[in-house]
C-alpha positions in Angstrom: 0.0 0.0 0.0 1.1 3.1 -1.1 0.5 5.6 1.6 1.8 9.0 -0.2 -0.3 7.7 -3.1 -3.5 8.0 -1.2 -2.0 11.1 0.7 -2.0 12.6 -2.9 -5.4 11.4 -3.3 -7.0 12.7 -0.8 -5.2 16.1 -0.6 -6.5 16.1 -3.9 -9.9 16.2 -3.1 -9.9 18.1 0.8 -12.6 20.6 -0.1 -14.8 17.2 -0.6 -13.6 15.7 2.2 -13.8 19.2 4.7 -17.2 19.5 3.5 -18.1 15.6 4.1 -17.5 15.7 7.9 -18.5 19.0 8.5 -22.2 17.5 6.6 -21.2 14.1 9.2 -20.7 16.3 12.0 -24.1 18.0 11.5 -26.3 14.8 11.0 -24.6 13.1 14.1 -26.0 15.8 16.3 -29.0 16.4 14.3 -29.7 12.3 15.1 -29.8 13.0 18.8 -31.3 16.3 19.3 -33.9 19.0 17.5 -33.3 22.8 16.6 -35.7 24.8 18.7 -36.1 28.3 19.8 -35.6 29.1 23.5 -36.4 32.5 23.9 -36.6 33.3 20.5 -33.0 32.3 20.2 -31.9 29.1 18.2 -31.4 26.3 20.3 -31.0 22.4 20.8 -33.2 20.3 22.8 -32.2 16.2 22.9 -34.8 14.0 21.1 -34.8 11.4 23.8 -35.1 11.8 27.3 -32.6 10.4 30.1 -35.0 8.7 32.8 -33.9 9.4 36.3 -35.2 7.3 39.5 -35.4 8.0 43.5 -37.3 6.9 46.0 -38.2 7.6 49.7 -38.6 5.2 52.9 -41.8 5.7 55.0 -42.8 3.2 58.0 -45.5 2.3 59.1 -46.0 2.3 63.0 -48.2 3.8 65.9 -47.5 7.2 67.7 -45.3 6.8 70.4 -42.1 5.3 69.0 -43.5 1.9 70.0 -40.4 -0.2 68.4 -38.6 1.6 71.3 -40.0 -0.7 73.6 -39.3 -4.6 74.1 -42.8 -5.6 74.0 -45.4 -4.2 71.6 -49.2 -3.5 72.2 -49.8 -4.0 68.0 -49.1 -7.2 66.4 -46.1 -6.0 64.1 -47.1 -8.7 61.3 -50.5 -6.5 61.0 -48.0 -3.3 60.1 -46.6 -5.6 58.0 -49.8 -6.5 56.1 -50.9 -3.2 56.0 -48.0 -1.8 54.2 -49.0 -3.8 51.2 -52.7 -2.0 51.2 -51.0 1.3 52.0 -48.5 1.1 49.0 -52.0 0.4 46.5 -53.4 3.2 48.3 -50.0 5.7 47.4 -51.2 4.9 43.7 -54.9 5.1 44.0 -57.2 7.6 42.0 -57.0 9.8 45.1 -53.9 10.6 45.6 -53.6 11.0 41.6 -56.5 13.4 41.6 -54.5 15.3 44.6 -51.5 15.8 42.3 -53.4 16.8 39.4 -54.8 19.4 41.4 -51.3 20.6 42.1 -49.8 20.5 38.9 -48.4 18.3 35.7 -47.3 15.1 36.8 -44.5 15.1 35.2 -42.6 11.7 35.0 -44.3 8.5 36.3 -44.2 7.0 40.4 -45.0 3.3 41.7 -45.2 2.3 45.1 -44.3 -1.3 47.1 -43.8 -2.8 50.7 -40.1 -3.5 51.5 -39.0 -7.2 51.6 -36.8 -8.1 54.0 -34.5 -11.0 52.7 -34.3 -12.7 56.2 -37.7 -11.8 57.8 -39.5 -11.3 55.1 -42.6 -8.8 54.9 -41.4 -5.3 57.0 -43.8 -2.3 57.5 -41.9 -0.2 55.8 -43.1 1.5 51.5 -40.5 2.2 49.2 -42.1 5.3 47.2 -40.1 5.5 43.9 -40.7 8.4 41.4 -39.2 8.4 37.9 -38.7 11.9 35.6 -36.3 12.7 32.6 -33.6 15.2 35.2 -32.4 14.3 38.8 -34.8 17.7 39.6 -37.7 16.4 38.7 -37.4 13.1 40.5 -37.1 14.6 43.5 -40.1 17.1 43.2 -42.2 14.5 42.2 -41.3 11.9 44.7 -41.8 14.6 47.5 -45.1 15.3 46.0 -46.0 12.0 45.4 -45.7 11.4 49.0 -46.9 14.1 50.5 -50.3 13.7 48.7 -50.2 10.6 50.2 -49.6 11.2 53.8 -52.3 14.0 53.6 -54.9 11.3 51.9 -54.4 9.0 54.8 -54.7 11.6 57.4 -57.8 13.2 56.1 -59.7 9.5 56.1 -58.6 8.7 59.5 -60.0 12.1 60.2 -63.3 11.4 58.6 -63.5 8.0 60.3 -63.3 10.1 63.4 -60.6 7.0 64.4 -58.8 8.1 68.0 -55.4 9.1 67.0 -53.9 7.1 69.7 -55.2 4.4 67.6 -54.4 5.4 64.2 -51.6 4.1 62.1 -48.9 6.5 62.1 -46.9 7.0 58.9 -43.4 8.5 59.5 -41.2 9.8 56.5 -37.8 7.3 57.5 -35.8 9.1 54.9 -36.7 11.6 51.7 -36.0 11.3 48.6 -32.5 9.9 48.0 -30.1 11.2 45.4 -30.7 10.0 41.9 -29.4 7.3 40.0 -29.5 7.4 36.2 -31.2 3.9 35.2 -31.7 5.1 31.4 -29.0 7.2 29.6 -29.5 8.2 26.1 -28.3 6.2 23.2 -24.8 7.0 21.5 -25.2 4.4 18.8 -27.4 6.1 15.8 -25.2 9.4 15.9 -21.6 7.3 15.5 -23.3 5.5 13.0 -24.2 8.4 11.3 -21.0 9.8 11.4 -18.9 6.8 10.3 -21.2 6.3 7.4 -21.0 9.9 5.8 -17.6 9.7 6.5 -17.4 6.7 5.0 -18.9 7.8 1.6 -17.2 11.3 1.3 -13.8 9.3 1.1 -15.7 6.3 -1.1 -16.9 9.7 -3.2 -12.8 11.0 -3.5 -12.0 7.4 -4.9 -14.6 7.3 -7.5 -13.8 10.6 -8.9 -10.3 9.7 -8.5 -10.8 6.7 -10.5 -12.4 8.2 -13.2 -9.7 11.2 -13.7 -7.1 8.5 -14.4 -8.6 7.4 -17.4 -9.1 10.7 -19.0 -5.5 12.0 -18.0 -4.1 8.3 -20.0 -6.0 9.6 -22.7 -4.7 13.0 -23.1 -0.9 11.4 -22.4 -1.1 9.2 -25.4 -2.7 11.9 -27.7 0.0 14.6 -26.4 3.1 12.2 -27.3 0.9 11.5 -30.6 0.3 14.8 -32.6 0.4 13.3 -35.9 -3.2 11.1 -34.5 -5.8 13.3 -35.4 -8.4 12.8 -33.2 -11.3 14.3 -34.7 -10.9 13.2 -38.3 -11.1 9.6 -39.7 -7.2 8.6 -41.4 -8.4 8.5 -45.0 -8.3 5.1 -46.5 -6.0 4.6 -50.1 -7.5 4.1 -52.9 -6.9 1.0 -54.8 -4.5 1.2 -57.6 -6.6 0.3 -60.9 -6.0 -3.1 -63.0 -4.2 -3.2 -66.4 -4.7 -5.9 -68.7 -1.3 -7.7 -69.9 -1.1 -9.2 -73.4 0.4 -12.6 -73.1 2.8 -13.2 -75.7 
């Protein structure tokens, strides 16, 4: 391989090649995000959206600190129980209708009982809430459960249930910072790249290939002046027959 040869080549050709990645360049990022206006100045805004997760720790328990003590006056396997209704109730219509009411929900939320691997069922909800930025997790996981806290409360008030005997839902930790569970996608705009890339340079060849010819051409017809190339060599004519006389 001759690599001054295709040095040559490509040199050659570098206002084809310059304008080939520059097109690459601008495809690759067109691939991954949008032109927008923000503010009536040009912008970019990503075409897909990272998805973020958190999630907050509440327990379920009776006023009083009760695990403080060695014996309990409530069966803890009924906490327990109840923290699978209570994490269908964090999702209900009701608590949906609450954060309607405060706003666009805007990523989505689930909520579950914690498992404990050893002693199995606890009385502590995992609240988890998912948005596209680390901001929006959190906001929506601390509305998520404070809509919920503020449901519970206002049916044990209309149940007119003594609060020494209601079930007491304490916020064991917030929010917690978020972890990135779905990054955006590198793939298409490398592949976009590499494959206008690719035919800019398969572009230079082609052209390439096609001068060589031409210039062979004109070096044989330049060493060559007596050719003339635009007017047929004239064929001889045939000398006419004479009749002998045989003696």
């Amino acid at each position: 391989m001759d690599l001054s040869l295709h040095g040559e080549v490509l040199w050659r050709y570098r206002y084809i090649l310059v304008f080939g990645a520059l097109l690459a360049v601008a495809l690759a990022v067109l691939s991954v995000a949008r032109p927008t206006l923000d503010g009536g100045a040009p912008a970019l805004e990503y075409r897909e959206s990272e998805l973020w997760q958190t999630k907050a720790t509440l327990l379920l328990t009776r006023p009083g600190f009760p695990e403080g003590r060695l014996t309990f006056t409530t069966d803890p396997s009924r906490l327990s129980g109840l923290a699978d209704l209570y994490s269908k109730l964090a999702f209900s219509d009701a608590v949906l209708e609450r954060l309607r009411r405060q706003g666009s929900i805007d990523g989505t939320f689930f909520a579950r009982p914690v498992i404990s691997e050893t002693s199995g069922p606890t009385p502590l909800i995992w609240i988890t809430g998912q948005a596209a930025t680390p901001a929006e997790t959190i906001a929506l996981t601390r509305r998520v459960t404070s809509a919920f806290l503020s449901y519970v409360v206002e049916r044990q008030q209309a149940a007119a249930i003594p609060p020494a005997d209601r079930v007491d839902i304490q916020v064991v930790r917030e929010a917690e910072p978020p972890t990135l569970t779905r990054p955006r996608k590198n793939t298409l705009p490398i592949v976009v790249l590499l494959a206008v890339l690719s035919a800019s340079v398969g572009l230079v060849y082609v052209l390439e290939a096609n001068r060589k010819p031409r210039e062979t051409i004109r070096a044989v017809e330049a060493s060559s002046p007596e050719l003339e190339r635009d007017e047929p060599r004239p064929v001889p004519e045939p000398e006419p027959l004479t009749a002998r006389r045989w003696a």
